[in-house]
C-alpha atoms as one frame of an Amber mdcrd trajectory, in Angstrom:
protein
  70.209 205.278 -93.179  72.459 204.617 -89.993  71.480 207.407 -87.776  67.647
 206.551 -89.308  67.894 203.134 -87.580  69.700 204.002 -84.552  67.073 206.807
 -84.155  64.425 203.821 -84.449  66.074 202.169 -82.000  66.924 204.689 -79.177
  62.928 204.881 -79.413  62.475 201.421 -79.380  64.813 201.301 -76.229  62.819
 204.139 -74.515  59.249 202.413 -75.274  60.424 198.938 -73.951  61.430 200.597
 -70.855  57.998 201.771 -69.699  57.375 197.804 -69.537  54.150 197.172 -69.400
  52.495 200.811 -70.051  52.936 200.379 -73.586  49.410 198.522 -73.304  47.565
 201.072 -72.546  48.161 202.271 -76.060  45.846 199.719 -77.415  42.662 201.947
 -77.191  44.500 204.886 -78.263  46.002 203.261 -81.749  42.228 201.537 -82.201
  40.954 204.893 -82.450  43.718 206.276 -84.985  42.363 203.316 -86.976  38.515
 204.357 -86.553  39.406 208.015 -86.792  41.266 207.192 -90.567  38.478 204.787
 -91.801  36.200 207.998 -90.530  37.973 210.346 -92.477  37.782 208.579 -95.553
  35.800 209.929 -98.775  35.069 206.539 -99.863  33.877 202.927 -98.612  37.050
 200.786 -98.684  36.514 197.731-101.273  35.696 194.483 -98.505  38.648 192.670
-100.073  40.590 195.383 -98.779  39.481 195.268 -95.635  39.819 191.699 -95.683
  43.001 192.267 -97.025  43.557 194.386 -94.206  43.213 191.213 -91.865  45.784
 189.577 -92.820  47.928 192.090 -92.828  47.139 192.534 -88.897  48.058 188.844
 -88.602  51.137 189.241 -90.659  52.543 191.666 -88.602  51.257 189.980 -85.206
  54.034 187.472 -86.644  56.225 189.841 -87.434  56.586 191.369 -83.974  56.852
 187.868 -82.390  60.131 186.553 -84.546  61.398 190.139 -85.578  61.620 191.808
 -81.812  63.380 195.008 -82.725  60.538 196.101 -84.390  57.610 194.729 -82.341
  56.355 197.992 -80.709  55.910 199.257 -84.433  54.637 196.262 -85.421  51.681
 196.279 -82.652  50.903 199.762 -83.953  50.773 199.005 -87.308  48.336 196.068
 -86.661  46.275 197.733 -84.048  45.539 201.123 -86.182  45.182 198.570 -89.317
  42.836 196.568 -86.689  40.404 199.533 -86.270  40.172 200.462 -89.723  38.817
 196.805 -90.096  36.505 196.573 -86.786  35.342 199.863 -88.368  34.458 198.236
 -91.987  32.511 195.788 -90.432  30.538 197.777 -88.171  29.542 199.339 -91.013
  28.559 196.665 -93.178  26.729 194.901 -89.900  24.622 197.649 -89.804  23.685
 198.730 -92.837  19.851 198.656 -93.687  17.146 200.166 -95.729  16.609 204.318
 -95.534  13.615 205.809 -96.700  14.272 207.111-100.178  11.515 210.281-100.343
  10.000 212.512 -97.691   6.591 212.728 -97.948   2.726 211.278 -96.335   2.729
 207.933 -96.040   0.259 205.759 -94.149   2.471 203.347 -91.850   1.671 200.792
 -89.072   4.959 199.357 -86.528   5.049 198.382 -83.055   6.137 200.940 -80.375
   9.372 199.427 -78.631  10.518 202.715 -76.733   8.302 205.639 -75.524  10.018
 208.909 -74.862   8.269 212.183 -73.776   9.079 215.216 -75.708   8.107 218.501
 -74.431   4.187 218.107 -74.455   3.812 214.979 -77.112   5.747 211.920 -77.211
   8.574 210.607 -79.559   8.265 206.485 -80.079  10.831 204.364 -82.047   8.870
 202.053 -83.782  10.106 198.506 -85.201   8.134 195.940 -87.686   7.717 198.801
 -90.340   4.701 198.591 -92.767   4.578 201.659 -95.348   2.011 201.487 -97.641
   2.565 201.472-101.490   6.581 200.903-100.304   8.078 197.296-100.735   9.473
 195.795 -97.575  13.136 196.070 -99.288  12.941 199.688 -99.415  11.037 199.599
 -96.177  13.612 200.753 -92.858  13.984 199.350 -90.094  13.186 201.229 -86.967
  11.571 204.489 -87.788  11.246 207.678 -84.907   8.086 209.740 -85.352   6.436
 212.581 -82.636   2.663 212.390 -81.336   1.057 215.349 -80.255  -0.454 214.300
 -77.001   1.562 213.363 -74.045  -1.642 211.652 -72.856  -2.315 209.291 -75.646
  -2.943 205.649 -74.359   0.421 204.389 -75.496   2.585 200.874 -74.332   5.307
 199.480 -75.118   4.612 196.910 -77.073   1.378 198.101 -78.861   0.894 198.309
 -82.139  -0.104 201.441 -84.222  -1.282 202.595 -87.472  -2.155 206.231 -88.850
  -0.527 209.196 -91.242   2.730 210.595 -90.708   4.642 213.196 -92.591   8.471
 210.928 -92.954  11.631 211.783 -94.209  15.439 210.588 -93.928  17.351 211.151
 -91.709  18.949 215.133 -92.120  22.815 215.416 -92.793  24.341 217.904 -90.399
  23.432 221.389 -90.995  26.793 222.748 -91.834  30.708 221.134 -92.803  31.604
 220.238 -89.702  28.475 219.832 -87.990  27.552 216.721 -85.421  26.476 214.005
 -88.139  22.572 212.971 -87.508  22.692 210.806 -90.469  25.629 209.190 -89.227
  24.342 208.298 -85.921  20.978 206.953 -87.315  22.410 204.735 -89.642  24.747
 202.867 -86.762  21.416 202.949 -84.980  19.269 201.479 -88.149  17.003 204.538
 -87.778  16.066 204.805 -91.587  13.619 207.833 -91.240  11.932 210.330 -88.776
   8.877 212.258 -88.825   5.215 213.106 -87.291   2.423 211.566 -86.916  -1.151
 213.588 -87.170  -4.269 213.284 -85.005  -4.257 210.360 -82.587  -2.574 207.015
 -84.257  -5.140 204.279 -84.150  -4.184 201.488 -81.280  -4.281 198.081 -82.437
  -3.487 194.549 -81.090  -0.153 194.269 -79.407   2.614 192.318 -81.714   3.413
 188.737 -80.287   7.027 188.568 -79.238   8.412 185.353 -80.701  11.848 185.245
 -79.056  12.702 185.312 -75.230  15.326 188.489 -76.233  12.831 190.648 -77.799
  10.261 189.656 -74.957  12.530 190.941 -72.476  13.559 194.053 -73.755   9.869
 195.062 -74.546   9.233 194.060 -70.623  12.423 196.420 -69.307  11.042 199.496
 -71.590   7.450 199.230 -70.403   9.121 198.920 -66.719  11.152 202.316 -67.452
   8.103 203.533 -68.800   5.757 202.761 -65.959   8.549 204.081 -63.500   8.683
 207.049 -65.194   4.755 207.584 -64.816   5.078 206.730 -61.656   8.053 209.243
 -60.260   6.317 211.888 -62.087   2.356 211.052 -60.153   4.531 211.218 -57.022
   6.282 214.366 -57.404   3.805 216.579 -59.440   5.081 216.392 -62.781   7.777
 219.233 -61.085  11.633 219.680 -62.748  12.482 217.565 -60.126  10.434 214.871
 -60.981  11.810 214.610 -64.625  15.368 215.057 -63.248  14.489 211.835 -61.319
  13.184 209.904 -63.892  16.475 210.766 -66.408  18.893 209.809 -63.009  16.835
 206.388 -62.501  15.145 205.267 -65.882  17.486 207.282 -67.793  13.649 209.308
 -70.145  15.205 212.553 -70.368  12.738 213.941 -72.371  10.345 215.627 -69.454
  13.759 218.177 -68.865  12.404 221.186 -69.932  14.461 223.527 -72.121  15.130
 226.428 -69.432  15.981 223.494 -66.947  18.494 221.884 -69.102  20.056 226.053
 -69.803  20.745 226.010 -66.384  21.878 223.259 -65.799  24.607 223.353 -68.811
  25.341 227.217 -67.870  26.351 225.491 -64.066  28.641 222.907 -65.707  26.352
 220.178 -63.803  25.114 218.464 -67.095  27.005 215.302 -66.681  24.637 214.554
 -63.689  21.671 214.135 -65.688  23.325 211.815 -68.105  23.802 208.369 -66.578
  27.512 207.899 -67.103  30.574 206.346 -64.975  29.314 209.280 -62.104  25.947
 207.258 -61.358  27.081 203.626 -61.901  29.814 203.744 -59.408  28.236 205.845
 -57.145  24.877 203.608 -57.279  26.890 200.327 -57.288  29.288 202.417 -54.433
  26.706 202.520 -52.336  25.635 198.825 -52.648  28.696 197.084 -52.161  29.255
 199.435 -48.986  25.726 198.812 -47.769  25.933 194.885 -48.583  29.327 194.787
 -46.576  28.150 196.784 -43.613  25.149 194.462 -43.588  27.255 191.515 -43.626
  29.627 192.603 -40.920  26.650 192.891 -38.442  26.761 188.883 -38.757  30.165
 187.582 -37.260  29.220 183.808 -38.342  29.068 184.993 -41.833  31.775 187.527
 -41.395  34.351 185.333 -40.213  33.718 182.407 -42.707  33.480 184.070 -45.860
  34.480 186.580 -47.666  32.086 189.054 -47.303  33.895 191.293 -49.346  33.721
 189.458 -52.805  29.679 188.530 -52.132  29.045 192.604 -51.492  31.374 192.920
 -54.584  29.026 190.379 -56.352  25.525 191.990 -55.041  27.240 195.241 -56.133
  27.714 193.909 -60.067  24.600 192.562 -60.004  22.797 195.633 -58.877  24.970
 197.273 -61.980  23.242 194.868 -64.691  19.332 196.034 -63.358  20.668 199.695
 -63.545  21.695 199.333 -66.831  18.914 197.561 -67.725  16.587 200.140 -65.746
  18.066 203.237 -67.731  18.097 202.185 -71.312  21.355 200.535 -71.979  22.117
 203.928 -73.309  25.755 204.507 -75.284  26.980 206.225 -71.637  25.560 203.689
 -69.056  27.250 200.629 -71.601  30.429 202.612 -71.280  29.864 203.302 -67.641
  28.795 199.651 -66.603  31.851 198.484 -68.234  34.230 200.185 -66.480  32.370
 199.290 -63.285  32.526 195.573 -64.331  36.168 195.508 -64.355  36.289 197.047
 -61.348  34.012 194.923 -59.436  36.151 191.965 -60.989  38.936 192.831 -59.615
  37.556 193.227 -56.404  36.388 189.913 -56.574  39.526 188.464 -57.697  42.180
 190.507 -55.335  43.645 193.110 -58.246  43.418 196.461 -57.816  39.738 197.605
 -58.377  40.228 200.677 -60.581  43.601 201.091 -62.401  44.740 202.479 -66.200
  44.906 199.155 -67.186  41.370 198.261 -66.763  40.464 201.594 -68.123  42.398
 200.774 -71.264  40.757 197.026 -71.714  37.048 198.978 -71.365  38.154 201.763
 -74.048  39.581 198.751 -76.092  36.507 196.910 -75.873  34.153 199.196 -76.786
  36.240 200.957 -79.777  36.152 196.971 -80.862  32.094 196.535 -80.732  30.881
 199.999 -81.848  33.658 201.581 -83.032  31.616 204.732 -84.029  31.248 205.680
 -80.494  34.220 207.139 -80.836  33.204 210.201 -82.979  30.434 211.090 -79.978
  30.981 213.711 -77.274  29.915 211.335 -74.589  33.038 208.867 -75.434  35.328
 211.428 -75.945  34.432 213.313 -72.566  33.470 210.458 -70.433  36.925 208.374
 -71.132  38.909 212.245 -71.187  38.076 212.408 -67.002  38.445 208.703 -66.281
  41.742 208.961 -67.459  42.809 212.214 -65.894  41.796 210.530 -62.598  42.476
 207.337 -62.848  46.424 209.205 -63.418  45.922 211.573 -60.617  44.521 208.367
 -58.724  47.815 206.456 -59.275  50.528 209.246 -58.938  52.395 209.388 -55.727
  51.292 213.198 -55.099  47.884 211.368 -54.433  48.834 208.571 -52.835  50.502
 211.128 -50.050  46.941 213.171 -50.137  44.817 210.305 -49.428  47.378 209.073
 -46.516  46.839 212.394 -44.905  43.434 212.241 -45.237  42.960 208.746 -43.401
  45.767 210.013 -40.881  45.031 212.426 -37.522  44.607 211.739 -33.911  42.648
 213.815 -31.609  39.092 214.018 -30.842  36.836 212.157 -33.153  35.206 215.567
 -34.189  38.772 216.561 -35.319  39.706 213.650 -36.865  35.930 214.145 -38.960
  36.623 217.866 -39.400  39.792 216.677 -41.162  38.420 214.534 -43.235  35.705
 216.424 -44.650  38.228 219.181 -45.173  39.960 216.433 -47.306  37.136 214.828
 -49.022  36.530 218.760 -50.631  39.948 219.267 -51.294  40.188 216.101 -53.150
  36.925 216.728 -54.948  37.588 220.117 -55.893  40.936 219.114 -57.531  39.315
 216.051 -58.745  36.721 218.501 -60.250  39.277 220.775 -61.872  41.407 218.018
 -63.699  38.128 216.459 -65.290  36.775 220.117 -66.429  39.995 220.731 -67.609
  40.076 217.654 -69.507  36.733 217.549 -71.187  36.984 221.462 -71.818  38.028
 220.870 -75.781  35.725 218.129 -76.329  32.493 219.930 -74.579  33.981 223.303
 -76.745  34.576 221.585 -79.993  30.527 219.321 -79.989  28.588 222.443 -77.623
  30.384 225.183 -78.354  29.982 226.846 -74.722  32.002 226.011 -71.274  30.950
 226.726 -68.055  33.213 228.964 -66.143  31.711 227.855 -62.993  31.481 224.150
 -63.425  34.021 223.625 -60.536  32.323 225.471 -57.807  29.167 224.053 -58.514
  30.259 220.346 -58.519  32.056 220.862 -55.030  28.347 221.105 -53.597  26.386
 219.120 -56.650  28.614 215.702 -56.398  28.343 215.445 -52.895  24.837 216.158
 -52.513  24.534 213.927 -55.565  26.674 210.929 -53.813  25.839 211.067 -50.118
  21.874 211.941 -50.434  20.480 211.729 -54.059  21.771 208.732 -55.739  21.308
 206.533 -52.375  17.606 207.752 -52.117  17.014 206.753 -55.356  18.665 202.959
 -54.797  15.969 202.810 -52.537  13.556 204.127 -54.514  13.971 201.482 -57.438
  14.018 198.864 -54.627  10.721 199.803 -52.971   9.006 200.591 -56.253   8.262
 197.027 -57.051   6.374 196.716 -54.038   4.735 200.093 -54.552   6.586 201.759
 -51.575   8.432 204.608 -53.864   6.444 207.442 -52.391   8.248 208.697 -49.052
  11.977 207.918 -50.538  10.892 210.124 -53.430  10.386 212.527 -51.599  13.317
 212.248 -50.264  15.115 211.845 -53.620  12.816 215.224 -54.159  14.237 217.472
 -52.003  17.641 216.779 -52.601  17.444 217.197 -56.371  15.591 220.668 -55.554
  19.179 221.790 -53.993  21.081 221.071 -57.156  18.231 222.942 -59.221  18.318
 225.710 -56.862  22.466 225.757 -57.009  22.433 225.580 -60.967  19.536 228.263
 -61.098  22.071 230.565 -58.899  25.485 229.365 -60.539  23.652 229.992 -63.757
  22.566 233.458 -62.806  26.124 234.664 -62.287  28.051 237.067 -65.042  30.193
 235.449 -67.270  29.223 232.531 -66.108  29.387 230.563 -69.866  32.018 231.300
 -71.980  30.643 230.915 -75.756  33.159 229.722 -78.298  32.297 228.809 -81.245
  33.378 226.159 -83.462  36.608 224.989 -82.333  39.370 223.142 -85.352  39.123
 219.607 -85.416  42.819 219.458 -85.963  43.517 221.208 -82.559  41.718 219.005
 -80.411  43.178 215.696 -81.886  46.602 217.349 -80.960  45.182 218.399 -77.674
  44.333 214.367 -77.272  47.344 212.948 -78.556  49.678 215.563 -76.342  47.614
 214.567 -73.342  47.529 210.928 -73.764  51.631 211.308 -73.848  51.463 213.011
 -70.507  49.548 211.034 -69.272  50.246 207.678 -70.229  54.069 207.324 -69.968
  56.037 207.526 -66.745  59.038 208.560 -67.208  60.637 212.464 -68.282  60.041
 212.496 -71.391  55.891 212.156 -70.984  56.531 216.319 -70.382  56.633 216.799
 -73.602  53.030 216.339 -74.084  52.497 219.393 -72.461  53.481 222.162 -75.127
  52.144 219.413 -77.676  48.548 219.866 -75.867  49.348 223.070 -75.670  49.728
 224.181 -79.364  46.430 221.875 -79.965  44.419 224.170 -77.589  45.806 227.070
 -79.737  45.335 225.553 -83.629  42.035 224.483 -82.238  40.597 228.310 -81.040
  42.425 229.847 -84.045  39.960 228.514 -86.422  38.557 231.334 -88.336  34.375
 230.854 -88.015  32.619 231.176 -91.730  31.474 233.911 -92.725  27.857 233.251
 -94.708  26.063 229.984 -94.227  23.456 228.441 -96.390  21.289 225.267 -95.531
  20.608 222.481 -97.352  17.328 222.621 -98.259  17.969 226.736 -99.552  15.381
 227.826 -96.979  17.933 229.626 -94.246  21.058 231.396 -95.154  23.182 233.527
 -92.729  26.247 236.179 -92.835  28.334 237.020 -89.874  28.152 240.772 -89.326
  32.178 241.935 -88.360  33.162 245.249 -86.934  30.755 246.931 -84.297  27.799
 244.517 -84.685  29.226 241.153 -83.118  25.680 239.249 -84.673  24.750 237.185
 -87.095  22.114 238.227 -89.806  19.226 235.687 -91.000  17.611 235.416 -94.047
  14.143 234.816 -92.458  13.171 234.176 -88.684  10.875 231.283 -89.033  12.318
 229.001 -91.915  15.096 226.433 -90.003  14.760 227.234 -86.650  16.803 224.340
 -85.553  20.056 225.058 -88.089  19.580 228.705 -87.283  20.125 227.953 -83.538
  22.964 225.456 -83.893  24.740 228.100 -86.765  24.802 230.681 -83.725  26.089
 228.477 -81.531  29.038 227.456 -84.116  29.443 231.120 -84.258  29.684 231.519
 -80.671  26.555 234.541 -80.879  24.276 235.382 -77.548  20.371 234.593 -78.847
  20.124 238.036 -78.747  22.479 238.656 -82.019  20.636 237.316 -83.996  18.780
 239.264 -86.433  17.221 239.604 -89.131  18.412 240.736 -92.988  16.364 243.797
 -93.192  16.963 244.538 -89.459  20.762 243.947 -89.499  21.863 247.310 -89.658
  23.526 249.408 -92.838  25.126 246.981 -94.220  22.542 245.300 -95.876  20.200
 246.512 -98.429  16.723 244.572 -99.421  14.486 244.783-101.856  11.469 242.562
-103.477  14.707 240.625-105.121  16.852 239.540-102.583  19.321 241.452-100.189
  22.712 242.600-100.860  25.742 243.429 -98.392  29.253 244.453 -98.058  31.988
 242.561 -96.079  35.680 242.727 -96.463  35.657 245.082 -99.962  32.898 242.279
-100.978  29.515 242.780-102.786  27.890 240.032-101.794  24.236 239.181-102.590
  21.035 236.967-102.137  18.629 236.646-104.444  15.113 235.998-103.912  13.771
 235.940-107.543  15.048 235.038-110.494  14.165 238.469-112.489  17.147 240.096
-110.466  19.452 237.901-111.386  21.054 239.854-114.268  21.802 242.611-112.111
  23.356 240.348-109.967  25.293 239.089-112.738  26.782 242.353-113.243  27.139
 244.029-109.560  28.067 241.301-107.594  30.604 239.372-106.295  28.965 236.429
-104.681  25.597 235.512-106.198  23.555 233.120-103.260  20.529 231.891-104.857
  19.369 229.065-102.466  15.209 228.781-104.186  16.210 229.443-107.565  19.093
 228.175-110.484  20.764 230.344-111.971  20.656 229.740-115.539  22.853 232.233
-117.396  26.384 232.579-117.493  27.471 235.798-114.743  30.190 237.899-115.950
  31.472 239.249-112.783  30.851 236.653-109.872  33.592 235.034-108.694  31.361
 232.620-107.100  28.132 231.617-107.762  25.675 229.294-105.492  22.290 228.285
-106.783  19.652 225.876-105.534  21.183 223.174-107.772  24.740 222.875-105.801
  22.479 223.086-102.521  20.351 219.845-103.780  24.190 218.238-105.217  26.158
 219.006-102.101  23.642 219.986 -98.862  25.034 223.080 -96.958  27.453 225.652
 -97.407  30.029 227.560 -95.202  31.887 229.866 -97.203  34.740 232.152 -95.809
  35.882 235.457 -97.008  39.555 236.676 -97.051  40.844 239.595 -98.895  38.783
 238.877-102.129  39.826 235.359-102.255  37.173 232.879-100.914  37.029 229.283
 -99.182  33.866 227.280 -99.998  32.904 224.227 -98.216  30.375 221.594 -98.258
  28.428 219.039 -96.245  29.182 216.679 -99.166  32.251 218.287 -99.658  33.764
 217.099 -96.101  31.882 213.917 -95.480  32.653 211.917 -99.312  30.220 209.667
-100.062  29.579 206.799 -97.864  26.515 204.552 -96.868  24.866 206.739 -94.304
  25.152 210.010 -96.969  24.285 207.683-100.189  20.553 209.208 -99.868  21.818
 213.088-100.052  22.491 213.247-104.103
C-alpha cells in the first residue's frame, strides 16, 4: 500500500511540475467522458446523471482542501463532467421520429435549399403529415425534388406526396451512425418527394431569430445562383459556391474523386484553413489601410480596430456559409485568437486551442464522434506544438533574417515560406492519417505535394478574390473578381486532376480498429502536450495504436438490414468482394467495399465471382476457410440447407425448422431484431456482430426493433 501511494505521488510530483500545461487536459478528459457515455448500451437513469453532478462538485471540493490528490480529483470530475454535458445533450434534443416508412401527404416550410446532383434536397420545418398527430409528427424532415429548376425560396411553403422513412442506422457494426447524427440534428425522417410540390404562401416568421436565419439562407442561396450564372454552372463555379456560401452539393462526384485522391479535400470544407486565411487577409488589409493615415496611425491602435474589423468579418463568414459543425469550430478558434490580439496575449497558443476544444465538447458534445472534430482539432494541435517549440521558433528567425539585395532577401523567404509549409503539411497529414483511415477508409499518398502548390494558391489568390467577391456582391459587382476567383480555382482542379492521375496515388485501407486509433490519440496527446522527457513515451504508445488499429481483421460476409444486399469477401487469388445482386443497396454496397478496402472494380457479382460459388434458383452456396457456407433465396431449399451447410443466410425468408447441422443460422427475423450483420470466419469457429449488437439501445436507435 506504501509503494502504491508513493507511486501516486512521484506522479503527482511529475504532473505539478509541468505547471500550468496540466490545463490543456481539460478537452482531452471531456472527451473520455463523452467517449464512455457513447459507449454505453443503455441511457443512464437522469438521477444518475444528476447524481453525477454532484459528484463533480464534490470532488471540485475535494481537490481544493485535499491537494495531494487534486490532479486526480480534476480528472475524475472533468471525465464525470462529460458524461453529464453528454446526458443532457441528449435529453435537449430529443424529439419525435417518424415511426413507419411509407406515402404520406405532408406540407412544411423550406428553411435550407441544397442542390443535389440534378434535383434539390430541402430541410423542411413546421411539419404537417396527414392522418399523423402532431406528437408523433418530427421536427425537421429532409426530402429530394427532382428538378433543380423548381421555383423554390427559402422561406416558402410546400405541400405534395413524398415517399418518408426514418432515419437508416449505419449499414454495418461499426459503420458512421446516420441515425445518430439526425437525432442531435432533430432530423426525424428523410425521403422524396414526386412530381413538382405545390408552392404555397410563405410562413410568417414570428420571432426576430427565425426571421434572420431564413434571411442568411435565402442570401446563401441567392449567392449561390448567382456564382454559378457568372461562371457557367462549371466545377469551378460549385467549388466557389462550397468555399464562400459553404452549398456543396453542385460538386460533382468525379470532382470530389479527385479531389480526395489529391489529399486537397479539406479545401472545400470551410474549416480553421478558410476562416483564418479569410479573416488573415482582413486584418492585414484593414492595418495596411490604416497605416496609409499617420493621424490615425499614431493615435490609435490600429492594430486592435483591424483585429476588430477582422472578427467581425469572421461572424458574416460564418453566417454566409451555414454555421456548419466545421466553420463553428473554425470561427471559434479564430475568436480567441482575434481576442488576444485585441487584448495583448499571444494570438494563437495551446491554451486557447484547449478553451475552444473545451467549449465545444461542452455545447455539442457529440461532435466529438465526427471526422471533422477529430481531424480538424488533430492538425491544430500538431501545429499549434510545432508553432511553439524552439526548433520553430529558430526556423521562423531565419526566415525573417538575411541581408543582401532585396531580391535575395525575397528569394529567401519564399524558399522559407515552402519549407515551412511543406513541413507544416506533413505533420497535419500525418496527424489526421488515422482519423481520415478509420471514417474514409482511403489516404492520399500525395496529399503533401499537392498542398505545397494548393494552400498557397488557395491563401495568396483564391480566398482573397473571393473576400472581394462577397464584398462587391451586394452591390452587384461580383462578376470580374469571379473571374478572378475562377481561374485560380481552375489551377487547383487542374493540380488534383494530375495528382489524382498518378499510380498509387490512394492507398485503400479498409476499416481500421477503433481501439487503435484511441491509443494512437491518447499516445499523441502525451507527446504532445507535456514538456518535459517523459512526453517521449507517447511515441511507441502511438505507435502500437497505429499497429492494433491496421491489424483489425475485415469481416468476412456482410448482410444489410433490410435482407436485400449481402456480401462475402473472396480470399486467396481473387482480392474482391462478391454481391448478392448489383442493383439492390447501392449505397451499403459502396460503403461495404470501401470498409473492405476493394478497387470498384472487385466487385462482383455471386454468379460471376468465380468457382467458388455455386447458384441455383435457391440461393448460392460457397466455400471459405473449410466452410460451407450458403444463401438462400427460397424457402423450399431450406432443408437441404439444413443438412449441407454450415452457415445458413436467409436475409427474405425465416427459417422455420430446427437445422441439424448449422452452426449458425441468420434469417430475415434477426435482420428485422438486430439491423446488419458482419460475421467473421476463423478456423470453423465464427464471430457474429450486429448493428444492434454494438450500438445498445438508446434514443436515436429506439425506432430499429
Amino acid at each position: 500500500m506504501t509503494f502504491q501511494l508513493n507511486i501516486i505521488r512521484q506522479l503527482r510530483r511529475e504532473m505539478a511540475e509541468e505547471g500550468e500545461r496540466l490545463s490543456l487536459w481539460l478537452p482531452v478528459f471531456l472527451a473520455i467522458g463523452i467517449g464512455l457515455y457513447f459507449s454505453l448500451g443503455h441511457e443512464p437513469p437522469a438521477a444518475l446523471m444528476v447524481a453525477a453532478g454532484l459528484l463533480v462538485v464534490a470532488l471540485i471540493f475535494l481537490g481544493r482542501f485535499w491537494a495531494s490528490y487534486d490532479v486526480y480529483a480534476f480528472a475524475v470530475a472533468t471525465i464525470v463532467l462529460g458524461m453529464v454535458v453528454s446526458s443532457w445533450s441528449t435529453m435537449r434534443a430529443a424529439a419525435a421520429i417518424l415511426e413507419h416508412p411509407g406515402w404520406y401527404d405532408l406540407s412544411g416550410r423550406i428553411i435550407a435549399i441544397n442542390q443535389h446532383g440534378k434535383g434539390m434536397r430541402l430541410l423542411l420545418d413546421q411539419i404537417q403529415l396527414r392522418s399523423l398527430p402532431a406528437a408523433q409528427t418530427p421536427v425537421l424532415i429532409r426530402v429530394r425534388v427532382s428538378s433543380a429548376a423548381a421555383p423554390f425560396g427559402v422561406g416558402d411553403r410546400l405541400q405534395g406526396r413524398g415517399l418518408l422513412r426514418p432515419p437508416p442506422p449505419p449499414v454495418m457494426p461499426g459503420a458512421f451512425d446516420f441515425q445518430r447524427n439526425a437525432y442531435f440534428k432533430k432530423i426525424g425522417a428523410i425521403g422524396v418527394l414526386i412530381g413538382t410540390p405545390e408552392i404555397t404562401a410563405a410562413a410568417a416568421a414570428t420571432d426576430w431569430l427565425t426571421i434572420m436565419k431564413l434571411t442568411i439562407e435565402d442570401w446563401r442561396v441567392t449567392a449561390a445562383a448567382r456564382i454559378d450564372k457568372h461562371l457557367s454552372a462549371s466545377p469551378s463555379a460549385a467549388v466557389a459556391a462550397a468555399l464562400l456560401v459553404g452549398k456543396r452539393g453542385a460538386v460533382s462526384t468525379q470532382t470530389w474523386d479527385r479531389i480526395r485522391a489529391a489529399g486537397l479535400a479539406h479545401l472545400l470544407a470551410i474549416s480553421g484553413l478558410h476562416m483564418g486565411m479569410v479573416t488573415g487577409f482582413v486584418f492585414f488589409f484593414l492595418r495596411a489601410l490604416m497605416a496609409m493615415w499617420p493621424r490615425l496611425a499614431l493615435n490609435c491602435d490600429i492594430k486592435k480596430i483591424a483585429g476588430f474589423g477582422a472578427l467581425l468579418c469572421a461572424v458574416l463568414y460564418l453566417a454566409l456559409s451555414g454555421a456548419a459543425p466545421p466553420a463553428e469550430r473554425a470561427f471559434v478558434i479564430v475568436l480567441l485568437a482575434l481576442l488576444g490580439v485585441m487584448t495583448d496575449r499571444l494570438a494563437l497558443s495551446m491554451r486557447s486551442l484547449a478553451l475552444a476544444a473545451s467549449l465545444l465538447l461542452v455545447i455539442s458534445p457529440e461532435i466529438l464522434l465526427g471526422p471533422s472534430f477529430q481531424m480538424s482539432f488533430a492538425a491544430a494541435t500538431v501545429l499549434v506544438a510545432l508553432y511553439e517549440s524552439p526548433q520553430s521558433l529558430k526556423l521562423r528567425r531565419r526566415q525573417s533574417a538575411g541581408s543582401g539585395p532585396l531580391w535575395w532577401r525575397i528569394l529567401i523567404w519564399v524558399c522559407w515560406y515552402f519549407l515551412l509549409l511543406a513541413l507544416s503539411s506533413l505533420a497535419a497529414s500525418l496527424a489526421t492519417a488515422p482519423f481520415v483511415g478509420y471514417h474514409f477508409h482511403e489516404v492520399s499518398m500525395v496529399g503533401v505535394l499537392a498542398n505545397l502548390i494548393a494552400v498557397p494558391l488557395t491563401a495568396l489568390w483564391v480566398m482573397p478574390a473571393g473576400v472581394v467577391v462577397l464584398t462587391a456582391m451586394p452591390f452587384g459587382l461580383e462578376a470580374l473578381p469571379l473571374t478572378v476567383m475562377g481561374f485560380g480555382i481552375d489551377g487547383i482542379l487542374l493540380l488534383a486532376e494530375t495528382v489524382a492521375a498518378w499510380p498509387h496515388a490512394l492507398l485503400r485501407l479498409g476499416a481500421l480498429g477503433a481501439g487503435g486509433v484511441i491509443m494512437f490519440t491518447l499516445g499523441g496527446l502525451w507527446l504532445l502536450l507535456w514538456t518535459r522527457r517523459q512526453r517521449f513515451l507517447g511515441i511507441p504508445v502511438a505507435a502500437l495504436g497505429l499497429l492494433w488499429a491496421a491489424a483489425a481483421p475485415p469481416p468476412d460476409i456482410l448482410v444489410s438490414g433490410d435482407g436485400r444486399l449481402a456480401a462475402v469477401r473472396l480470399t486467396g487469388t481473387q482480392h474482391a468482394i462478391a454481391v448478392s445482386s448489383a442493383t439492390a443497396g447501392r449505397f451499403s454496397r459502396e460503403k461495404w467495399r470501401q470498409a473492405l478496402g476493394m478497387e470498384p472494380a472487385d466487385v462482383r457479382r455471386f454468379k460471376t465471382a468465380g468457382e467458388v460459388i455455386d447458384c441455383d434458383n435457391l440461393g448460392c452456396v460457397f466455400r471459405a476457410d473449410n466452410t460451407l457456407i450458403g444463401f438462400s433465396d427460397n424457402p423450399a431449399g431450406h432443408d437441404d440447407d439444413c443438412r449441407q451447410l454450415d452457415i445458413l443466410i436467409s436475409p427474405t425468408f425465416p427459417v422455420w425448422q430446427s437445422c441439424e447441422r448449422p452452426i449458425l443460422v441468420l434469417d430475415s427475423r434477426d435482420l428485422s431484431r438486430a439491423g446488419a450483420h458482419a460475421i467473421w470466419l476463423n478456423k470453423g469457429e465464427f464471430i457474429v456482430r450486429s448493428v444492434a449488437g454494438e450500438r445498445g439501445r438508446r434514443p436515436w436507435t429506439r425506432r430499429d426493433r
